[in-house]
Every structure is written in structure tokens, then in C-alpha cells.
C-alpha positions in Angstrom: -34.8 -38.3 72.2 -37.5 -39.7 69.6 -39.5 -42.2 71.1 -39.9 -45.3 68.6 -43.5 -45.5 68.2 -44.4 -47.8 65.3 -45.4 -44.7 63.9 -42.3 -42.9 64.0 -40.5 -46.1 62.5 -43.1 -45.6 59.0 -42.2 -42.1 59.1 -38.3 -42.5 59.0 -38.5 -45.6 56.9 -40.9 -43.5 54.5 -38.1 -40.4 54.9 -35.4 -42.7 54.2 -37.2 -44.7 50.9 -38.3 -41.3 49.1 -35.0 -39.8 49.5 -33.8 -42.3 47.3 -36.6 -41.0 45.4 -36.7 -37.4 45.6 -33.2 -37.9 43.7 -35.4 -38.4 40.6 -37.6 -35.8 41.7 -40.8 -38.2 42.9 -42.3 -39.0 46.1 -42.9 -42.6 46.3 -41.6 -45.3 49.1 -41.8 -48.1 46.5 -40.0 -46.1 43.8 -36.8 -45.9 46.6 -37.2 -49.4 47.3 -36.5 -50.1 43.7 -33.5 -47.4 43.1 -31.9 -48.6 46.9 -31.8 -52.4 45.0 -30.6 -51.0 42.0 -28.0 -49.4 43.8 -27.2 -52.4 45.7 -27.1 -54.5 42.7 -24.6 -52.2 41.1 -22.4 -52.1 44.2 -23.3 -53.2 47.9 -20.4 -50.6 49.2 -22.2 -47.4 47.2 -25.2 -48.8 48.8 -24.5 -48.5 52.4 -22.8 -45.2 51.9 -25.9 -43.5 50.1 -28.0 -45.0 53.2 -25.6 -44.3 56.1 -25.2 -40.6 54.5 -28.7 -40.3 54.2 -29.5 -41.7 57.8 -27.5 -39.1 59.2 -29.0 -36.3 57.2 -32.5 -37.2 58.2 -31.0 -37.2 62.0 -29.3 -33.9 61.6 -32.6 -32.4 60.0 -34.5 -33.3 63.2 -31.7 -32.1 65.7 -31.9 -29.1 63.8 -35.5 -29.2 63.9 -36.0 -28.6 60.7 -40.4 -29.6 59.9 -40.7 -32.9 60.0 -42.8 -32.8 56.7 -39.6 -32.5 54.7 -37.7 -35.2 56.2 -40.7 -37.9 55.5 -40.4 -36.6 52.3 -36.8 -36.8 51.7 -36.5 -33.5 51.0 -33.8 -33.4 53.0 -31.9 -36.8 52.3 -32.1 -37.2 48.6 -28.5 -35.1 48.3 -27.2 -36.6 50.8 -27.9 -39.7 49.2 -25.9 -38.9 45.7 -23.1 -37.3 48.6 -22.4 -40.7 49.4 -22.4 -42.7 46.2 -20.2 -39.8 44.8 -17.8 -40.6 48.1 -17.8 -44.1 47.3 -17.2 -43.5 43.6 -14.6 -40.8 43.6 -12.4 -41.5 46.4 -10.5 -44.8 47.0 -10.3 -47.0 50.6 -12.2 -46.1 54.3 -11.9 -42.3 54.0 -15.0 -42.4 52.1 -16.5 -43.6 55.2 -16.0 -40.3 57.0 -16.5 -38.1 53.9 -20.0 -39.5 53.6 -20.8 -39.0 56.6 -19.5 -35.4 57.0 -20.6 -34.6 53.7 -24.2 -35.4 54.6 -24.4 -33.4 57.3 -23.0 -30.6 55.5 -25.3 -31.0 52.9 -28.5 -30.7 55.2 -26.8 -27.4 56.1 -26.2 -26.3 52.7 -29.7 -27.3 51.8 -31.3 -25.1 54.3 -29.5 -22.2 53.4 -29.9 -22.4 49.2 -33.2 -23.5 49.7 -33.5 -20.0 51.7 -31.8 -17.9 49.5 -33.9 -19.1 46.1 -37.1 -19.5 47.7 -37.4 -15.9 47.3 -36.6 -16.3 43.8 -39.1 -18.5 43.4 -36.6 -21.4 42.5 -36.2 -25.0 43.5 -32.6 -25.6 44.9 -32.6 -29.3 43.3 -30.0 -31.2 43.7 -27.0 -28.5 43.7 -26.0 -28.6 47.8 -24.7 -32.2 46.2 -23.2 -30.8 43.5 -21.2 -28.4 45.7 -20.7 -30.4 48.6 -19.0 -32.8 46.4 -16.7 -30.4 44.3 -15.8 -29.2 47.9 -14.5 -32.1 48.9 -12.9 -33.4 45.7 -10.8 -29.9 45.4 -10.3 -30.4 49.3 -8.4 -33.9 47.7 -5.8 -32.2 45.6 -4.0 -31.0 48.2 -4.8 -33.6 50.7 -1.8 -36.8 51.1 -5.3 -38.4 53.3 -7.5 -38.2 50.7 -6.8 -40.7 47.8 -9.2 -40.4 44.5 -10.4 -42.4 41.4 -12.4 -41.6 38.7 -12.7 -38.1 40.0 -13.9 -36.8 36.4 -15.2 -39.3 34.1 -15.7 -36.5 31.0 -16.1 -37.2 27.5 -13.1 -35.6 26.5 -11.2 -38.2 28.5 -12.7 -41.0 26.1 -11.7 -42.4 23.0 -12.6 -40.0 20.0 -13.5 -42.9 17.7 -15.6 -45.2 20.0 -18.2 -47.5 19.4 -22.4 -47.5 19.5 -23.0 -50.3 22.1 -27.0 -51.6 22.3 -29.1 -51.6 24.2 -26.8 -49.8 26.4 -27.4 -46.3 24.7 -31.2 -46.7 25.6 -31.1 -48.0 29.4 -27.7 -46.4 31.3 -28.6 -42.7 31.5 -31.1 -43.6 34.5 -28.4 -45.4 36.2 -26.3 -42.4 35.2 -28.2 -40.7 37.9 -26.9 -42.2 40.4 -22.9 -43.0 38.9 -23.8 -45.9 38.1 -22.8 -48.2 35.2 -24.7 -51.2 35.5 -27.9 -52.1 32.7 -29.4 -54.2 35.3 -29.8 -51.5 38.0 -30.5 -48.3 35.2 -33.7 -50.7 34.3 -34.3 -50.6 37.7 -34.7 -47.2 37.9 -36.1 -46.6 35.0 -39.3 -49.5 36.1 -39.4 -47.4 39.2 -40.1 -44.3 37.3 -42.4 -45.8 35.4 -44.4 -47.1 38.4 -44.3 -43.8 40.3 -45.9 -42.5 37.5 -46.8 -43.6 33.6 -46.3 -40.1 32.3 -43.0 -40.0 34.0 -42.2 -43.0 33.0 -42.9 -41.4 29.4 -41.2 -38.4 29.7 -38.1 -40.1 30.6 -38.0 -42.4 27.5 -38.8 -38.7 25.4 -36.2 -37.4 27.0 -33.4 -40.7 26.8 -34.3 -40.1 22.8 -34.4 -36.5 23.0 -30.8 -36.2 24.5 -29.5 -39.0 22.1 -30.6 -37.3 19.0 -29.4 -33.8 20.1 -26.0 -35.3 20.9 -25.7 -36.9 17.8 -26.4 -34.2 15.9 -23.4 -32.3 17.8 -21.3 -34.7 17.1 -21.2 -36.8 21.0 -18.2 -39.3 21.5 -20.3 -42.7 21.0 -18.8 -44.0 24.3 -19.8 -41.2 25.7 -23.7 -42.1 24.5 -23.3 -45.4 24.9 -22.7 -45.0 29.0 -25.6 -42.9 29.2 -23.5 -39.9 30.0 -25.7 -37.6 27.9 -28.8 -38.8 28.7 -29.3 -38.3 32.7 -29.1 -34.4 33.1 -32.1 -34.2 30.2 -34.0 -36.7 32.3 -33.4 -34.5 35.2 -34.4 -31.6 33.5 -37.5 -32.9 31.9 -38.7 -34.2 35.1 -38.5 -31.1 36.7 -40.0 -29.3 34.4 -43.2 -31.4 34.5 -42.9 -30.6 38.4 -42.5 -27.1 38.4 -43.8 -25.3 35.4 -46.4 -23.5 36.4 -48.1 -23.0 32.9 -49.4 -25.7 31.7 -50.4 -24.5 28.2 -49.5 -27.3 25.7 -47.5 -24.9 23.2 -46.1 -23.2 26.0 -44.9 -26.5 28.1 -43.5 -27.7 24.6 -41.2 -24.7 23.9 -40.1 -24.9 27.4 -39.3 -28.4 27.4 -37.4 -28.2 24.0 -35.7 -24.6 25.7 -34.5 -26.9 28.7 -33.3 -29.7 26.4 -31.3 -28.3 24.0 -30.1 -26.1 27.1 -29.1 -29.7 29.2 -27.5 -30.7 25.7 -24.7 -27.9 25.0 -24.1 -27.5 28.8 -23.2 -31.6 28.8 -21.0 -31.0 26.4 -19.7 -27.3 26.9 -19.1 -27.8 31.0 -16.5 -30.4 30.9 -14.1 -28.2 29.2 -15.0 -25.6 31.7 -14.6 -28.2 34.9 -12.1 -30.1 33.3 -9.6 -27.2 34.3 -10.3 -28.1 37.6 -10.4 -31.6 37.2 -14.2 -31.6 38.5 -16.9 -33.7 37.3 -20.2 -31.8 35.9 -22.4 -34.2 37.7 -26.2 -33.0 37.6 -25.0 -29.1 37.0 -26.4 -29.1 33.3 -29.7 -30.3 34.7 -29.7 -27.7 37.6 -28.8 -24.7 35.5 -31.1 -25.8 32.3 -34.0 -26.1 35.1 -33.1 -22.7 36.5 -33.2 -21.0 33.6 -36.4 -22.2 32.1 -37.9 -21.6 35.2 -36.5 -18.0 35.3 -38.0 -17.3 32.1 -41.3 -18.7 32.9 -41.4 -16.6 35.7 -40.5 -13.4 33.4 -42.9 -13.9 30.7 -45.6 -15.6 32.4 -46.2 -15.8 36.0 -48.5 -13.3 37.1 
């Protein structure tokens, strides 16, 4: 049993705030007070899932004793976090409830182990135990009479071919996007708290919003499908973690990396729904998580010593 010390109450309250925003790859209390408003502003319900999921992943991490470090530092709840807004997205009435809750647990277990396995490829395991744990449970749905769903894959093949710019809305929604979440007020939100985490993140995001815009353009993107951010929050991802991880920080190496990873983010948003579609899954952050990995990959083949 933890005694409440008032220092134990910082620590979880820190553990809870930066998993909220660890999901945007930064460590910074006051940058997940923003993103939990924004959140809450978009939709109370979504809210309370992402922090009763991530509650119970920060409690599972210390029964399992997992270092203490990690939890302050959301490394462990910032999945579990996007496990319950996808719960309260995708699936309709009080079984997202138990899903969340389940699912978070699960996903401090899946986690440990992928966090395990490609820390000896010297590869961050980002946010992909929420990309699985939710595809689990939404194929888990098809063949469930329990488990109702709703906008289980909002892909851009699934909106209108013709379509309309709509402004600002192309520049702000792909940081709300993040988090499934449609709302200008709340992807301003996020994007602030970027910003006040770090300028040059802050930067890097607005490179990336116009970066991802551009590229899509060019391919030919749905213009609903720009306009609701969808192609714009994976390259964010990506961009971010590049500026985290890359270990070479030569400028014309970083800037071939970070065009490598953008185009990459770019064709897999639009080349992965086709793929997931058969399924009927949503691609979620999987462009950003396999651009990342493959950057890094290369880095580590070419450069690291």
C-alpha cells in the first residue's frame, strides 16, 4: 500500500499530467494540463475515459513494479491515455467503460514487453501498444453481439471525393487529430501547449502542419480529408520524434532525415487505409510509428557508430 505523502501526491499527479503529454512526445505537467482541458472541451465523456484509463495504468505499473521513474514520467500512461479516447470514440454506450479500463492495463503489459523486444534494436516503441491494443479490441467487436461500434474507421476513402477546403480548419485540427479529436478550440489547445513546452517544438509542428498539407496536395488528398486534419497529425508525430531521437544532429543530415520521414508519414496516410480498410481498422498513429522506425533504422545503419 503507498502511503500518501504529499510527495507521493506531486509524483502521481506529475505521472498522470505528462502522460497526457508524453502522447505528443514531451515531458511537461503544464503541457498535460492544457491537452486534459482540450480534451475536456471537446468531450467531458472522452475525458474521463483517457484519465480513468490512464489512472489505472499508472496503478498497474507500480503493482508490477515497474521504476517508478517511468510512471512520473508518463511513460507508461500516455497509451493508455489514447486507449481510452479511442474507447470512447469507437465504441457506442457503457462498454467503453470496461474496455478502457481493461485496455489500459493491457497496454502497460504490452508496453513492457515491446519496449523489451526493440530496446535491443535500439528503437523507441512510441505509441504502437495503443495502436494494437485498440485494433484488438475493435476486431474483438465484429464478432461480439456486446460490443456495439461507431466510427470505427473514419478513412479518407469513406469521404466525399469532391469535398471542400474549409479555413482555418486545414491549419489547426491535425493537433487535435492526435487525440480523435474534431474540435478547433481544443487542436489550439494543443497546439499552445506544444508551443509552451517548447518554441522549437512549437515550430516544428507548424513545419510539419505545412509540410504534410503540401505533400498531400500534391498527391491529390480528399480536401475533407485535409480539411479535418487527417493528414496532418502522424507528420507531427513523426517530426517530433525525430527531433527526440536522432542521434546526429548534423544540419544536412537532420534535414534529409526529416524530409525521408515526411514524405514516408505522407504515402503511408494515404496508402494504409486501403490496406486497413479490408479490415475495417482505422490507421490511427501507425504512419507515424513506422515512418519513425524507419528513419531511425537507417540512421542507425549509416551513422551510428
Amino acid at each position: 500500500m503507498v502511503e500518501m505523502t504529499e510527495e507521493t501526491k506531486a509524483s502521481w499527479l506529475k505521472g498522470i499530467l505528462t502522460s497526457f503529454s508524453q502522447v505528443v512526445l514531451i515531458e511537461h505537467p503544464v503541457s498535460g494540463a492544457m491537452i486534459f482541458l482540450a480534451v475536456a472541451i471537446a468531450d467531458f465523456q472522452l475525458a474521463a475515459l483517457a484519465l480513468s484509463s490512464c489512472l489505472f495504468a499508472n496503478l498497474t505499473a507500480h503493482l508490477l513494479q515497474v521504476e517508478n521513474d517511468q510512471i512520473k514520467r508518463g511513460l507508461m500512461g500516455f497509451s493508455p491515455v489514447l486507449v481510452g479516447i479511442a474507447a470512447g470514440t469507437f465504441v457506442e454506450g457503457w462498454v467503453a467503460w470496461p474496455i478502457a479500463l481493461v485496455g489500459s492495463v493491457l497496454c502497460v503489459l504490452m508496453t513492457l514487453v515491446i519496449n523489451h523486444l526493440f530496446r535491443q534494436q535500439g528503437l523507441p516503441g512510441l505509441t504502437f501498444p495503443f495502436i494494437l491494443i485498440t485494433w484488438l479490441f475493435l476486431l474483438i467487436s465484429f464478432n461480439s453481439r456486446w460490443i456495439i461500434t461507431s466510427r470505427i474507421a473514419r478513412l479518407p476513402q469513406t469521404l466525399s471525393i469532391t469535398g471542400m477546403l474549409t479555413l482555418p480548419d486545414i491549419f489547426i485540427k491535425g493537433g487535435g487529430e492526435i487525440f480523435l479529436l474534431d474540435n478547433v478550440v481544443s487542436s489550439l489547445l494543443i497546439l499552445a501547449a506544444i508551443f509552451i513546452a517548447n518554441i522549437r517544438w512549437g515550430a516544428l509542428t507548424i513545419g510539419a502542419i505545412g509540410f504534410s498539407l503540401t505533400g498531400a496536395f500534391i498527391l491529390g488528398g480528399n480536401l475533407d480529408t485535409l480539411s479535418l486534419g487527417l493528414h496532418s497529425y502522424n507528420c507531427i508525430l513523426t517530426f517530433l520524434a525525430l527531433d527526440l531521437f536522432l542521434e546526429k544532429k548534423d544540419s544536412h543530415w537532420i534535414l534529409l532525415m526529416f524530409l525521408t520521414g515526411g514524405i514516408l508519414t505522407i504515402c503511408f496516410d494515404f496508402a494504409l487505409p486501403t490496406l486497413l480498410g479490408i479490415a475495417g481498422l482505422p490507421v490511427l498513429t501507425f504512419s507515424f510509428v513506422l515512418a519513425t522506425w524507419f528513419v531511425l533504422t537507417v540512421e542507425k545503419l549509416l551513422v551510428r557508430k
